[in-house]
C-alpha positions as CSV (number, residue, x, y, z in Angstrom):
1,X,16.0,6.9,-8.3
2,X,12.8,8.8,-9.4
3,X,11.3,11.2,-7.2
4,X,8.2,9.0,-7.4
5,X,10.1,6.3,-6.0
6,X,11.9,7.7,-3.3
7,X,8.7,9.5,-1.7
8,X,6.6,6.6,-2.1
9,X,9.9,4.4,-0.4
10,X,9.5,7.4,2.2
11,X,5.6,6.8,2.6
12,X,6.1,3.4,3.2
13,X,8.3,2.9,5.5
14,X,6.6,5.5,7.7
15,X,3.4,3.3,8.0
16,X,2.9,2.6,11.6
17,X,2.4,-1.4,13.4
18,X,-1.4,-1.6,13.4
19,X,-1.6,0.8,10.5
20,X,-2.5,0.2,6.3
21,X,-2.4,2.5,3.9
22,X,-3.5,2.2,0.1
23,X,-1.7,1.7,-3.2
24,X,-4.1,4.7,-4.2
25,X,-3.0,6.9,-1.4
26,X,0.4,6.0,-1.4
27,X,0.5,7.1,-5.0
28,X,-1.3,10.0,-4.4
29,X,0.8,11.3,-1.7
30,X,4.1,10.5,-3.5
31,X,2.7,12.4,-6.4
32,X,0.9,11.0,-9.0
33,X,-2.6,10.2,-7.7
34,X,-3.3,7.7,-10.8
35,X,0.3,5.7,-10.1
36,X,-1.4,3.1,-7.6
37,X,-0.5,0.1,-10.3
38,X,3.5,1.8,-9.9
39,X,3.3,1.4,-6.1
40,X,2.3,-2.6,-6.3
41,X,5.6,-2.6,-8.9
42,X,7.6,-0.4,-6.5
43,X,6.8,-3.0,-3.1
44,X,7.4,-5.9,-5.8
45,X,10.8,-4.7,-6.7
46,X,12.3,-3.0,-3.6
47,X,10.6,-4.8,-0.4
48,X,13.6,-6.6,0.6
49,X,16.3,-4.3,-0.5
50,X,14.5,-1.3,1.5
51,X,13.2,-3.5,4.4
52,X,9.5,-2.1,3.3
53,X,6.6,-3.1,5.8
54,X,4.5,-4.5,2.4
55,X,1.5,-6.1,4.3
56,X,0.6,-2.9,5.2
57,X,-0.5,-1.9,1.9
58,X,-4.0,-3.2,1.1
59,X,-6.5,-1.8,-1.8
60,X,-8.9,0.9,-1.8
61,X,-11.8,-1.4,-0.9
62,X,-9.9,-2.6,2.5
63,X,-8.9,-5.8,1.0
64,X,-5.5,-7.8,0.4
65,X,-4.7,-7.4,-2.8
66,X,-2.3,-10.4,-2.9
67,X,-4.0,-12.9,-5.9
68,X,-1.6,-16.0,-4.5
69,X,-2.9,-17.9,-1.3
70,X,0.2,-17.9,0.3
71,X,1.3,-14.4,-0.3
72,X,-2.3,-13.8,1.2
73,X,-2.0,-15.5,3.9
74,X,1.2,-14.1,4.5
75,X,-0.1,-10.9,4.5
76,X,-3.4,-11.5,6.9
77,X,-1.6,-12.8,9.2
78,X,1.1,-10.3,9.5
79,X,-1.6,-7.9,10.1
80,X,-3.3,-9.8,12.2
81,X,-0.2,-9.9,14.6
82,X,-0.2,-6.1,14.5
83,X,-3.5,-6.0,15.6
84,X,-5.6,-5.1,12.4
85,X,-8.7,-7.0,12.4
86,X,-9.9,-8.6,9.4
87,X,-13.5,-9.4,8.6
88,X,-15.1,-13.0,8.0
89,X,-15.1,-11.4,4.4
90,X,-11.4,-10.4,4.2
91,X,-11.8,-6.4,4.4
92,X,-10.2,-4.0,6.9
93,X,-12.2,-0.4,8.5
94,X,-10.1,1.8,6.8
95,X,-11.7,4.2,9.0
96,X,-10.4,2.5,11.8
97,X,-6.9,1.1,9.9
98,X,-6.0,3.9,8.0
99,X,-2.8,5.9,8.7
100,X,-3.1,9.4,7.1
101,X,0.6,10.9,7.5
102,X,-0.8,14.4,6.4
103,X,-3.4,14.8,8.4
104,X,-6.0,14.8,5.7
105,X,-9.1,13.1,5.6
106,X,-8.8,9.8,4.1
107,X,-11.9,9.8,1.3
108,X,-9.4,13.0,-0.7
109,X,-7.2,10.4,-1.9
């Protein structure tokens, strides 16, 4: 497995319930800040076989990223159940949302 992969496995299963985190900052933090496209391949792939919390990944805009309407769906309302509140529009306050493992602020990814 590629270092890449393994820290961004890492990342992801280190999301807290309640929490989201973006492809974008997931890349960033597992090293290659332009490798947010490799993180939606990495949650494709590997969700099941590492037991990956996937619905807490969401785009940089605060949105679900998820093009079919039952993965979306999926997704919102596993989220929901944690406690994130979605807007009438479908964004999430990733100032509110947004788990920073490193302690930096959130706009540096």
């Amino acid at each position: 497995m590629q270092p890449f992969t393994r820290k961004a496995i890492e990342i992801i299963q280190g999301i807290p319930a309640g929490s989201v985190m973006t492809y974008g900052q997931i890349a960033a933090l597992a090293g290659n800040p332009r490798g947010a496209r490799q993180v939606v391949r990495l949650l494709h792939s590997l969700s099941k076989n590492y037991q990956l919390p996937w619905h807490r990944i969401i785009n940089a805009k605060g949105e679900i990223g998820i093009p079919d309407e039952e993965g979306r769906s999926t997704q919102l309302y596993l989220l929901q159940q944690e406690g994130v509140e979605v807007s009438l529009h479908g964004r999430i306050d990733l100032n509110k949302y947004r788990f920073c493992p490193d302690g930096r602020e959130a706009d540096t990814y």
